[in-house]
TORTILUM-801082 format. One record per residue (C-alpha): residue number from 1; residue in three letters; x, y, z. Coordinates in steps of 0.25 Angstrom, whole numbers. Layout:
# residues N
+-----+------+-------+-------+-------+
! pos ! code !    c1 !    c2 !    c3 !
+-----+------+-------+-------+-------+
! NUM !  ala !     X !     Y !     Z !
...
+-----+------+-------+-------+-------+
***
This chain:
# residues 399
+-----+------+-------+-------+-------+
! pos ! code !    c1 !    c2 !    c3 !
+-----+------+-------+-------+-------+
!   1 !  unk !   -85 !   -78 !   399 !
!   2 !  unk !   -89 !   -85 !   387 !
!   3 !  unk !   -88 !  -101 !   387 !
!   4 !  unk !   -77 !  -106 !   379 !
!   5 !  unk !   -84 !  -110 !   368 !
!   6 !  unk !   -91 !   -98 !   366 !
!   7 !  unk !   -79 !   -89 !   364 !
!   8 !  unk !   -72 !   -86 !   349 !
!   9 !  unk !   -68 !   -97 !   342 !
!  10 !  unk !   -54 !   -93 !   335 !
!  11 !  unk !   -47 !  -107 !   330 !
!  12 !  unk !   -53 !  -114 !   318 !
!  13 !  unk !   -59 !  -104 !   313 !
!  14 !  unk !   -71 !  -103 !   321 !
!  15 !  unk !   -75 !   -90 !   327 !
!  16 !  unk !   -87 !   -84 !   332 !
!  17 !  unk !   -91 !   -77 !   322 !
!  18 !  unk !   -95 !   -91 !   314 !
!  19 !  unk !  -109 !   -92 !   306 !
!  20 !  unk !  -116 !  -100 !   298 !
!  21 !  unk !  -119 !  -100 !   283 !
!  22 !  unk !  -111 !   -94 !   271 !
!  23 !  unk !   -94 !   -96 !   275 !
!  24 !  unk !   -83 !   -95 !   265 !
!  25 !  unk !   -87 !  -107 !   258 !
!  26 !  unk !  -100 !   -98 !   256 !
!  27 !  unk !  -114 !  -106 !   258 !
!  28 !  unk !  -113 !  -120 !   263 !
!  29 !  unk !  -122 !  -130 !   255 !
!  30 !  unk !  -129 !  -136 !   267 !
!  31 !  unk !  -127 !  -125 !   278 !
!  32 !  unk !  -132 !  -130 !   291 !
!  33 !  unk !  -125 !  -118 !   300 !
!  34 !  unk !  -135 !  -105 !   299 !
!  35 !  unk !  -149 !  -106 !   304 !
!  36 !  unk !  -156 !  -101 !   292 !
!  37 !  unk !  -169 !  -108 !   288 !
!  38 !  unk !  -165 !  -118 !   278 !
!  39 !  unk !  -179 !  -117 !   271 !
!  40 !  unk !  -173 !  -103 !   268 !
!  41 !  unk !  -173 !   -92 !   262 !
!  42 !  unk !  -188 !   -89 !   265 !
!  43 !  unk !  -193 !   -85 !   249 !
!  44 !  unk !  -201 !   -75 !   251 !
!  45 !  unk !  -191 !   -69 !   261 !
!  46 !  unk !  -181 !   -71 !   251 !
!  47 !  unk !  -188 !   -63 !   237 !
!  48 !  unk !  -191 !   -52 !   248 !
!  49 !  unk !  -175 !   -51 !   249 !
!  50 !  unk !  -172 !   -52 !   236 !
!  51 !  unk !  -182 !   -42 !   234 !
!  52 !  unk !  -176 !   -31 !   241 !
!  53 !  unk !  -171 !   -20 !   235 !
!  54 !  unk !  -155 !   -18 !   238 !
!  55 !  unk !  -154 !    -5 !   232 !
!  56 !  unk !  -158 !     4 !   243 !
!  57 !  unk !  -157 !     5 !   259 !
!  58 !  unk !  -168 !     0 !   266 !
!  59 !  unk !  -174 !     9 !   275 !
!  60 !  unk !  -165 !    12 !   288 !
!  61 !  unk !  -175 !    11 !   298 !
!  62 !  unk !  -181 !     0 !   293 !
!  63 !  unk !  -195 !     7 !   296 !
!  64 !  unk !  -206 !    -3 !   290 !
!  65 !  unk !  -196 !   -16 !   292 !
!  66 !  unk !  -196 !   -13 !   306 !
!  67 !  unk !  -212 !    -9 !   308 !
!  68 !  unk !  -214 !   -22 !   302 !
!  69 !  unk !  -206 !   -30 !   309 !
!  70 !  unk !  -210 !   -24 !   322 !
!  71 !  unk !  -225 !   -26 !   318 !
!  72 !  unk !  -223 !   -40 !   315 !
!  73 !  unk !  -215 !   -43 !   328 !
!  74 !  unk !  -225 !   -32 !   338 !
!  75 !  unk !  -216 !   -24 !   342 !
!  76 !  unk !  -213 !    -9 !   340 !
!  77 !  unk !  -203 !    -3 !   328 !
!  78 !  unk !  -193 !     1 !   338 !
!  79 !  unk !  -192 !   -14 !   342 !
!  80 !  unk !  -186 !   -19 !   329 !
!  81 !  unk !  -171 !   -18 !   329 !
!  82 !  unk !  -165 !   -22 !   314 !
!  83 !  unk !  -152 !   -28 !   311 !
!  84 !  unk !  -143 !   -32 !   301 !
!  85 !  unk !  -143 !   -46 !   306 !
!  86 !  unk !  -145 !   -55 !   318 !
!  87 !  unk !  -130 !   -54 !   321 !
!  88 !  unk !  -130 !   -37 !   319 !
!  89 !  unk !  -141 !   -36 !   329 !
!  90 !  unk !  -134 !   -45 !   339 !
!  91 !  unk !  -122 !   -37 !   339 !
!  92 !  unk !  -131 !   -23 !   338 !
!  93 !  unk !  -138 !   -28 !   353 !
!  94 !  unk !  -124 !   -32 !   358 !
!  95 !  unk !  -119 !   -19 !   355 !
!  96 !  unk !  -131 !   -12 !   360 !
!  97 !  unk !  -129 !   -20 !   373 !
!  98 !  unk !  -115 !   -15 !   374 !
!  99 !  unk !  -117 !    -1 !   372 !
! 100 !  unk !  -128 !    -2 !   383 !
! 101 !  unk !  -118 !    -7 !   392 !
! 102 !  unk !  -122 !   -22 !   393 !
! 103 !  unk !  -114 !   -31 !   402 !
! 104 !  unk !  -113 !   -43 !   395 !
! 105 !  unk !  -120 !   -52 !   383 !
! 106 !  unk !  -128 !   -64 !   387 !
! 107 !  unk !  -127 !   -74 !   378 !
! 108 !  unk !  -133 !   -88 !   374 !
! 109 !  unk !  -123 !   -99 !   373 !
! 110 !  unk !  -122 !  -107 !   363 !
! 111 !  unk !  -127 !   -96 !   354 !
! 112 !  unk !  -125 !   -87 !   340 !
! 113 !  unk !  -110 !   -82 !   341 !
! 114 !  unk !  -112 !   -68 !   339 !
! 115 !  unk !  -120 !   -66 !   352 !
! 116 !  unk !  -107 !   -66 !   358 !
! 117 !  unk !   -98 !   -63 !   348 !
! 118 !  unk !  -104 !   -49 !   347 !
! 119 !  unk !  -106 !   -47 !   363 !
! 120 !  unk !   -90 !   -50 !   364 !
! 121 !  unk !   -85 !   -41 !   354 !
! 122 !  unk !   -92 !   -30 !   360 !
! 123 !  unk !   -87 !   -33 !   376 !
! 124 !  unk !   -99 !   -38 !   382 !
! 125 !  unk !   -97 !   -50 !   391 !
! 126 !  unk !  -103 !   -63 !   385 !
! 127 !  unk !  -111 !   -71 !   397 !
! 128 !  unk !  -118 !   -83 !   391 !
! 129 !  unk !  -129 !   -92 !   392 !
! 130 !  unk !  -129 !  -107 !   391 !
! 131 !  unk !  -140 !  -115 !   386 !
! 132 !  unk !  -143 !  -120 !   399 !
! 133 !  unk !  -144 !  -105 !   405 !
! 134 !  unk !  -157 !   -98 !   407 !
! 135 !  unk !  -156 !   -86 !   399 !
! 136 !  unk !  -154 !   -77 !   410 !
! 137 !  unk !  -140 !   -78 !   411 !
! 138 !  unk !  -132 !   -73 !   425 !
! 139 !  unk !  -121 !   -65 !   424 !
! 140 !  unk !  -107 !   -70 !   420 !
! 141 !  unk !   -93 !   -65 !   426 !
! 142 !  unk !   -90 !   -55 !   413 !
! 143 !  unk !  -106 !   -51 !   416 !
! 144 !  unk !  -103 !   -47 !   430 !
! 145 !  unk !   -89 !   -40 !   425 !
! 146 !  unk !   -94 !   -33 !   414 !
! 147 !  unk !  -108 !   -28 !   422 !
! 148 !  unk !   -98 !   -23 !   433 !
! 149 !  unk !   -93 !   -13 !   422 !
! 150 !  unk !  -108 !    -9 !   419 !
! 151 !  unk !  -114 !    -5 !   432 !
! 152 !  unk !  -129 !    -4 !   431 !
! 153 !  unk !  -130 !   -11 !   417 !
! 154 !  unk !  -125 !   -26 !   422 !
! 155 !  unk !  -135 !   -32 !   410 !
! 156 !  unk !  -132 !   -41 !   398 !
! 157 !  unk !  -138 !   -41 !   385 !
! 158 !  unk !  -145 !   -56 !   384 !
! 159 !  unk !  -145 !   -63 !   371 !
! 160 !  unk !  -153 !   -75 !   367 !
! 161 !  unk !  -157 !   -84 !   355 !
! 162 !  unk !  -170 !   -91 !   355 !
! 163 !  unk !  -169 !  -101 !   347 !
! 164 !  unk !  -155 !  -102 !   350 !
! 165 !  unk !  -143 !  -105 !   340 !
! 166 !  unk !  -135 !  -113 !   339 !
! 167 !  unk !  -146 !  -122 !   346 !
! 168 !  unk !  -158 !  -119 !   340 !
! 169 !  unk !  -165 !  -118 !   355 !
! 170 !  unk !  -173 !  -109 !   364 !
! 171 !  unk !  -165 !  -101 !   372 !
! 172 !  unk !  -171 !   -98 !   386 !
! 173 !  unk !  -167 !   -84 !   387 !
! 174 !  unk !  -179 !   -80 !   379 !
! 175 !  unk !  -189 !   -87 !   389 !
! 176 !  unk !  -181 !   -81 !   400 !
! 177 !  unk !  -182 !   -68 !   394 !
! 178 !  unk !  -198 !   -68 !   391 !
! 179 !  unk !  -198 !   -71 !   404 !
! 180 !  unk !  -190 !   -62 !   412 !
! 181 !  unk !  -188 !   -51 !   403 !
! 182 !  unk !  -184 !   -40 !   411 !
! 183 !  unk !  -174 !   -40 !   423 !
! 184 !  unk !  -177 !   -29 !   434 !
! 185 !  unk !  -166 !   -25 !   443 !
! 186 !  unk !  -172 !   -13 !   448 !
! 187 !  unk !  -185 !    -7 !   452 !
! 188 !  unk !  -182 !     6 !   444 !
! 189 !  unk !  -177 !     1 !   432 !
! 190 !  unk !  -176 !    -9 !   421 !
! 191 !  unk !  -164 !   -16 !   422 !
! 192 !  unk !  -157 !   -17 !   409 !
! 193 !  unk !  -150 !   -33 !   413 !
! 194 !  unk !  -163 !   -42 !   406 !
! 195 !  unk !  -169 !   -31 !   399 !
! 196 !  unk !  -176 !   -37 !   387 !
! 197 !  unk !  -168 !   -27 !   379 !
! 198 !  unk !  -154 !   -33 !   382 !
! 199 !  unk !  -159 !   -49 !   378 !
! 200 !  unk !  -159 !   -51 !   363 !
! 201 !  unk !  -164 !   -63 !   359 !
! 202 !  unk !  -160 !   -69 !   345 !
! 203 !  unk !  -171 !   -75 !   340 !
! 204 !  unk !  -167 !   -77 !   326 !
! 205 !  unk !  -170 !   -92 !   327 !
! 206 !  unk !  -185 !   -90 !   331 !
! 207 !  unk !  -193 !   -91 !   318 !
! 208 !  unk !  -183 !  -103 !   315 !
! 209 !  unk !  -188 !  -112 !   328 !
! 210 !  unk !  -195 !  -124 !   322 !
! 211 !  unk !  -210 !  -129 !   324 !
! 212 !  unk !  -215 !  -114 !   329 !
! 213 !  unk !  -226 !  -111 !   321 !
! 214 !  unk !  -230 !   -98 !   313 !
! 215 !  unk !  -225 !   -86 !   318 !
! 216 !  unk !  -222 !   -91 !   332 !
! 217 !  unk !  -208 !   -85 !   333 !
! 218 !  unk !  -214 !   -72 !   330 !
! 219 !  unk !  -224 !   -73 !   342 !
! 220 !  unk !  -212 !   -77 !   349 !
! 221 !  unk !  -204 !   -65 !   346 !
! 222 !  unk !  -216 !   -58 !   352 !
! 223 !  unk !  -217 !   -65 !   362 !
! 224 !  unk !  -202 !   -61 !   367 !
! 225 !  unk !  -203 !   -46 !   364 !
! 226 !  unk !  -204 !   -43 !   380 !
! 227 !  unk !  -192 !   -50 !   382 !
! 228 !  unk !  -180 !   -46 !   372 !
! 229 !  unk !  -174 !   -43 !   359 !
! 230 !  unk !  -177 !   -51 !   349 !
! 231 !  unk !  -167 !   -55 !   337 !
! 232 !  unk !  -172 !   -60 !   324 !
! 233 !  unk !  -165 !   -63 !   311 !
! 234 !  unk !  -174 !   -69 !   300 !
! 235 !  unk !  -164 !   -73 !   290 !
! 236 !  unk !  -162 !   -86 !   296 !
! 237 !  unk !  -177 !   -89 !   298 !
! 238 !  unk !  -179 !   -85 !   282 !
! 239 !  unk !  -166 !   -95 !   277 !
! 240 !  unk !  -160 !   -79 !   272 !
! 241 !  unk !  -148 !   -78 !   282 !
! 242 !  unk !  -140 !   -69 !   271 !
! 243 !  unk !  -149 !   -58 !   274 !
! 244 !  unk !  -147 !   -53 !   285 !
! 245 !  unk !  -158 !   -45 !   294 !
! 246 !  unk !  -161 !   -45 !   309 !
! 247 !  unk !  -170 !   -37 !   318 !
! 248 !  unk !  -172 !   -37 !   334 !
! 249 !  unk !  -184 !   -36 !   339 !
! 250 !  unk !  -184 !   -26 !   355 !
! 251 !  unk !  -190 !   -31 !   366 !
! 252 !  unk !  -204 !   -24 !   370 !
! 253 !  unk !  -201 !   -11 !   376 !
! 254 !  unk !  -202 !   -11 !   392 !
! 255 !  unk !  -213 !    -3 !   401 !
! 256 !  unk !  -204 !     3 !   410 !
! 257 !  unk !  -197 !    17 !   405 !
! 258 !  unk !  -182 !    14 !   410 !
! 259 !  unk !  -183 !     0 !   402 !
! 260 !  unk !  -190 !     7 !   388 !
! 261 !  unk !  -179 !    17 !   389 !
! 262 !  unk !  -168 !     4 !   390 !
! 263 !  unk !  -177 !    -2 !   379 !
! 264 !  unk !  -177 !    10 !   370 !
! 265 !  unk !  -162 !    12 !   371 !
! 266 !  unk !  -159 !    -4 !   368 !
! 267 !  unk !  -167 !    -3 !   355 !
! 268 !  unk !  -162 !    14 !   352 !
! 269 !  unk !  -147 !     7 !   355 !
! 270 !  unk !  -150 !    -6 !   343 !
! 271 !  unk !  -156 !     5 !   334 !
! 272 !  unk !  -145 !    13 !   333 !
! 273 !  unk !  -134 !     3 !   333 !
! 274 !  unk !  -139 !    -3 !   321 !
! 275 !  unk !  -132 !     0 !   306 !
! 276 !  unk !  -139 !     8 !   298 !
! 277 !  unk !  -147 !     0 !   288 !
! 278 !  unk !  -145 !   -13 !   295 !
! 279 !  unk !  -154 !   -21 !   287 !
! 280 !  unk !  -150 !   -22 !   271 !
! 281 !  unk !  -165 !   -22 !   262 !
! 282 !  unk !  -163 !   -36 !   261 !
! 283 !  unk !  -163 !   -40 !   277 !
! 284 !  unk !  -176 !   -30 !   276 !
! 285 !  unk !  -181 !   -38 !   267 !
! 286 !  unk !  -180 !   -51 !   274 !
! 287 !  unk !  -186 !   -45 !   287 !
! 288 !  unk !  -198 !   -40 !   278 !
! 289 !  unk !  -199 !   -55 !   273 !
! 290 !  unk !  -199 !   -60 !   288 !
! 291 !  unk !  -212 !   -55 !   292 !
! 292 !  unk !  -220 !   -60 !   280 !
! 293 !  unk !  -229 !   -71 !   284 !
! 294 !  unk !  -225 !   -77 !   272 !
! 295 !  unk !  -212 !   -78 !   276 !
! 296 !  unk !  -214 !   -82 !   291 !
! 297 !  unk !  -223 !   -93 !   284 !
! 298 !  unk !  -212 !   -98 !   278 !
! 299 !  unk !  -204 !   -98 !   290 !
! 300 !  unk !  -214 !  -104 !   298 !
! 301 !  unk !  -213 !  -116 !   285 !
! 302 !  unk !  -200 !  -118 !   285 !
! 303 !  unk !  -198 !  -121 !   300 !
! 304 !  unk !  -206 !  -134 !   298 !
! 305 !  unk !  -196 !  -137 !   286 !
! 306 !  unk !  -184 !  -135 !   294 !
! 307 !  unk !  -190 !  -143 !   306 !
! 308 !  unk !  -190 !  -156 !   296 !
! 309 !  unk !  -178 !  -153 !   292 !
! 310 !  unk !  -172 !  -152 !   307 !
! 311 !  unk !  -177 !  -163 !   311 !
! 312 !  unk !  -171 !  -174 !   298 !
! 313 !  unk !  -157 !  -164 !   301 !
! 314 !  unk !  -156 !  -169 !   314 !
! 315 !  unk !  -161 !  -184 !   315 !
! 316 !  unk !  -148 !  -185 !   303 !
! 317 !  unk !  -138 !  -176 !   312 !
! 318 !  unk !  -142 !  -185 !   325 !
! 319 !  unk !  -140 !  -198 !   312 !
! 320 !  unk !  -126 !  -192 !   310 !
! 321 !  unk !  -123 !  -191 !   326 !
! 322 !  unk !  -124 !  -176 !   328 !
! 323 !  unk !  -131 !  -171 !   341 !
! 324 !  unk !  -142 !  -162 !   338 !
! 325 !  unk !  -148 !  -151 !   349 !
! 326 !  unk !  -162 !  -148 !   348 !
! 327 !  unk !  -166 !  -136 !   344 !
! 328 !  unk !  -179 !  -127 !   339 !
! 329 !  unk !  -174 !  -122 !   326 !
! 330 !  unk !  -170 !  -123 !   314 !
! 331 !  unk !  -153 !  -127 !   318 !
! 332 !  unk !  -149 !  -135 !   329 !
! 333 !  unk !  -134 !  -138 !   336 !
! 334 !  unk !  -128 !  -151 !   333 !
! 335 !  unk !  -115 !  -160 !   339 !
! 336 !  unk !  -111 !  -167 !   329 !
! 337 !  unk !  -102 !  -179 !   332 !
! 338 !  unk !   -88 !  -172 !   329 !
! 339 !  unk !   -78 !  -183 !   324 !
! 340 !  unk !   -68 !  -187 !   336 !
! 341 !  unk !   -59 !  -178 !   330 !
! 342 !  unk !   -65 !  -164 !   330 !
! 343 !  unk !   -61 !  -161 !   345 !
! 344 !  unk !   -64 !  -145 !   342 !
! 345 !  unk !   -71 !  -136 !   336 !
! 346 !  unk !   -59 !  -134 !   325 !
! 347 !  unk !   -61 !  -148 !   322 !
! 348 !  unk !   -77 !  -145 !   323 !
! 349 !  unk !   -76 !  -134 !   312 !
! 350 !  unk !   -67 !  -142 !   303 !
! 351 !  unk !   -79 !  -153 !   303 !
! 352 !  unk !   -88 !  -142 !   299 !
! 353 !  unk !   -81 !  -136 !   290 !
! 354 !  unk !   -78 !  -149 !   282 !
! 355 !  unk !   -93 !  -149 !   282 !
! 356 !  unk !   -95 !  -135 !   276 !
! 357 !  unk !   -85 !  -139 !   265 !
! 358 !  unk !   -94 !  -150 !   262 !
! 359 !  unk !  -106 !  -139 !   259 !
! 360 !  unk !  -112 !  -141 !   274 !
! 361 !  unk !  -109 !  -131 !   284 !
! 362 !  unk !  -112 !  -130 !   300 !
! 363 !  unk !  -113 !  -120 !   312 !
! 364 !  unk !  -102 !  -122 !   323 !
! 365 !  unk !  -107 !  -119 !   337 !
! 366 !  unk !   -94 !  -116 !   343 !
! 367 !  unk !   -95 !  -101 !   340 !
! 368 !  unk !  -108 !  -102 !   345 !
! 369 !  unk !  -105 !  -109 !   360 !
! 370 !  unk !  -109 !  -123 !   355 !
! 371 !  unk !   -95 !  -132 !   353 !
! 372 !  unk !   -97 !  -144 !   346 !
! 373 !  unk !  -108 !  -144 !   339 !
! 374 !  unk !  -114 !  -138 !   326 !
! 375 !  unk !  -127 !  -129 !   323 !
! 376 !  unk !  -136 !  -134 !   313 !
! 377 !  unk !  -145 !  -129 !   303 !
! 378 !  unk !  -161 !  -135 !   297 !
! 379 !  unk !  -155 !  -139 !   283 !
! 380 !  unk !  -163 !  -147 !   273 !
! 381 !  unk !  -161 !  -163 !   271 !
! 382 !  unk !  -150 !  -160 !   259 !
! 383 !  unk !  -143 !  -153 !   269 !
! 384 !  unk !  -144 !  -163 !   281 !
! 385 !  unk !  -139 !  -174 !   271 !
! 386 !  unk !  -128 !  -164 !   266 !
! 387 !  unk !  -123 !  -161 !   283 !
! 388 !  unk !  -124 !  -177 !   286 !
! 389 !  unk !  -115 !  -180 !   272 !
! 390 !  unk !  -104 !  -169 !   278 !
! 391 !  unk !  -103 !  -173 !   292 !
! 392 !  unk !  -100 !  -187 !   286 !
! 393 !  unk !   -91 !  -182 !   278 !
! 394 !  unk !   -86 !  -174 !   288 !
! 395 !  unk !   -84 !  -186 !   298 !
! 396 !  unk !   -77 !  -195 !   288 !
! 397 !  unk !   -67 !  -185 !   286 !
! 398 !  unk !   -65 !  -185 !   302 !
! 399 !  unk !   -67 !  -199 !   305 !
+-----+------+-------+-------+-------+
***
C-alpha cells in the first residue's frame, strides 16, 4: 500500500494533480514552483519557435527530427520515441505496461506525482521506494497479490528520476541499473522482471545538474543506453516550459533473440500508442533548437549563472530559518519554520497561498510524498528579496 502521505489529497483543495507555474491568478511575479531555468527562455531557441510556421501539419512520422536526434544521441531511428510531453509519455509507458500484463509500478518516494497518479488510475499496484532504498525494490504485499493473478509475468515496470524532484539528487536506481541491467531467471530465456525495457528513468533534470561541464549530460545519457528508457523534456532546461515536447530514448537492443523480440514489441507497443501528430510544429521546433551547439552553449552558460544564484538564495533562506536540503540542480526542498499555528497542510497551503497573493508563489511537496516542506526554484536576487519580504509578511499575519 501507499504511505499515507503519498495518497490523494482531497480537503483544502489540494490534490494530486497540483503543478507549478501559471494558476488562475495567471503568472505569479516571482514564481519559485517550476524548475524551469530562470536564465530562460534560451533566445536562439526562442526565434526558432516563433519562427515555425503554424499553418501546416508537420510531418507525422517526424522522419528528419527523429534521424537527428537519434544521430546526436548514437542510437538507431527506431530508439527514438516522441511525445507530446514528459507527462504524455509517462502515462504512454504505464499504459504500455499494463497492456503487456505488468504486475505493479515501482516507484520513487518522494517524487513527480504523476508517476503514481497515472500508475493508479490504470489498476496497477503502486510499491514504492524510499530515499534510503537501493533501487532495487523487493516485492510489496499488493506486488505478490497482483503477480499471483499474472503467472509467468510476476514483473514490474521500474521508474526512476535522476536528478530526482523534488530533491534535486542523484537517485541510486540508475547506478543500480548500469550495473545489473538484466535479471536472468532462466537459462532459456530472458526474463522480462529487470529488463532494461520495463525501467524508465526521467532524466529531465539532467542537463540542469550544476557544475557539469559541456555536454556531459549527453555523454551520460550515452552512457546509460544499456541500461534503460530514457525520458528527456528540454523545455525546462531551455526556461520554454509552455512548449510542450518530449522524447524517450530505448535502451540498446539486446543480443539474444527472445529478448530482441521482448524489445521490439516494447518499442512496436509505444509507437502505436501514441496520437497521431503528437508533437505541434512548435515543440518540433524547440527539439531542433536543442541540438544546436549554440544552444547547449548557452545551457552549458547558464548553469554557472544559476549556481551564483543558488548559492545567495540559500545562505538568505538559512538567514530567514528555513532548512534547506542539499541538492545537484537548479531547485531544491526547503522546511521552512511554519508558524506554531499551522499544524496541517490546510494551514500549510493557506500560508502559501497568502504568499502567491503577494506575486510569490511556491511548490507544495505533499502531493509529491514530502509533507512539510516546500520545493524551491534558482530565481534571481529581485526575486529572493521578493520571497524573504512575503514570508515576513506572511509570518506577521500568523504571529
Amino acid at each position: 500500500m501507499l504511505p499515507s502521505h503519498f495518497s490523494s489529497l482531497t480537503n483544502c483543495s489540494v490534490h494530486a494533480g497540483n503543478h507549478g507555474g501559471r494558476d488562475a491568478l495567471g503568472v505569479a511575479e516571482h514564481d519559485f514552483s517550476t524548475n524551469s531555468n530562470a536564465c530562460g527562455p534560451c533566445p536562439e531557441a526562442l526565434q526558432q519557435v516563433q519562427q515555425a510556421d503554424p499553418s501546416h501539419y508537420p510531418d507525422p512520422h517526424y522522419t528528419h527530427l527523429r534521424a537527428e536526434l537519434a544521430a546526436w544521441h548514437g542510437v538507431a531511428v527506431e530508439q527514438i520515441v516522441l511525445g507530446a510531453s514528459a507527462s504524455e509519455l509517462i502515462h504512454r509507458f504505464l499504459l504500455a505496461a499494463r497492456l503487456a500484463g505488468v504486475a505493479a509500478a515501482q516507484l520513487p518516494l518522494p517524487a513527480y506525482g504523476d508517476y503514481a497518479r497515472q500508475a493508479m488510475a490504470l489498476g496497477l499496484p503502486v510499491q514504492v521506494r524510499t530515499d534510503a532504498d537501493s533501487g532495487l525494490s523487493t516485492p510489496t504485499e499488493a506486488y505478490a497479490s497482483a503477480a499471483a493473478g499474472h503467472p509467468g509475468q510476476a514483473w514490474a515496470i521500474e521508474w526512476g528520476c535522476s536528478p530526482s524532484s523534488p530533491h534535486g539528487g542523484v537517485d541510486a536506481c540508475a547506478s543500480n541499473w548500469l550495473h545489473a541491467p538484466v535479471i536472468r531467471t532462466d537459462v532459456r530465456d530472458v526474463a522480462q522482471a529487470g529488463a532494461p525495457w520495463w525501467r524508465v528513468l526521467d532524466a529531465a533534470y539532467a542537463p540542469l545538474q550544476l557544475g557539469q561541464g559541456p555536454n556531459e549530460w549527453l555523454d551520460h545519457a550515452r552512457h546509460m543506453q544499456v541500461a534503460c528508457w530514457q525520458l528527456f523534456s528540454p523545455n525546462k532546461s531551455l526556461g520554454m516550459t509552455g512548449v510542450r515536447a518530449a522524447y524517450a530514448i530505448a535502451p540498446a537492443q539486446p543480443v539474444a533473440a527472445v529478448a530482441q523480440q521482448q524489445w521490439q514489441a516494447c518499442l512496436v507497443q509505444l509507437q502505436a500508442l501514441a496520437p497521431s501528430w503528437p508533437l505541434g510544429v512548435h515543440g518540433e521546433a524547440m527539439l531542433w533548437a536543442w541540438m544546436q551547439p549554440s544552444v547547449q552553449h548557452w545551457l552549458h552558460d547558464s548553469l554557472a549563472q544559476l549556481q551564483t544564484w543558488k548559492q545567495a538564495q540559500r545562505t538568505l533562506l538559512s538567514e530567514l530559518g528555513w532548512r534547506c536540503r542539499a541538492s545537484a540542480t537548479n531547485f531544491f526542498v526547503a522546511e521552512p519554520p511554519w508558524p506554531d499555528g499551522v499544524l496541517d497542510a490546510c494551514h500549510r497551503h493557506a500560508v502559501l497561498a497568502r504568499m502567491r497573493d503577494s506575486g510569490v508563489k511556491l511548490r507544495e511537496t505533499d502531493s509529491m510524498g514530502l509533507p512539510d516542506h516546500v520545493r524551491i526554484s534558482v530565481q534571481p536576487p529581485k526575486s529572493q528579496q521578493a520571497l524573504a519580504q512575503a514570508w515576513r509578511d506572511a509570518m506577521h499575519y500568523y504571529s
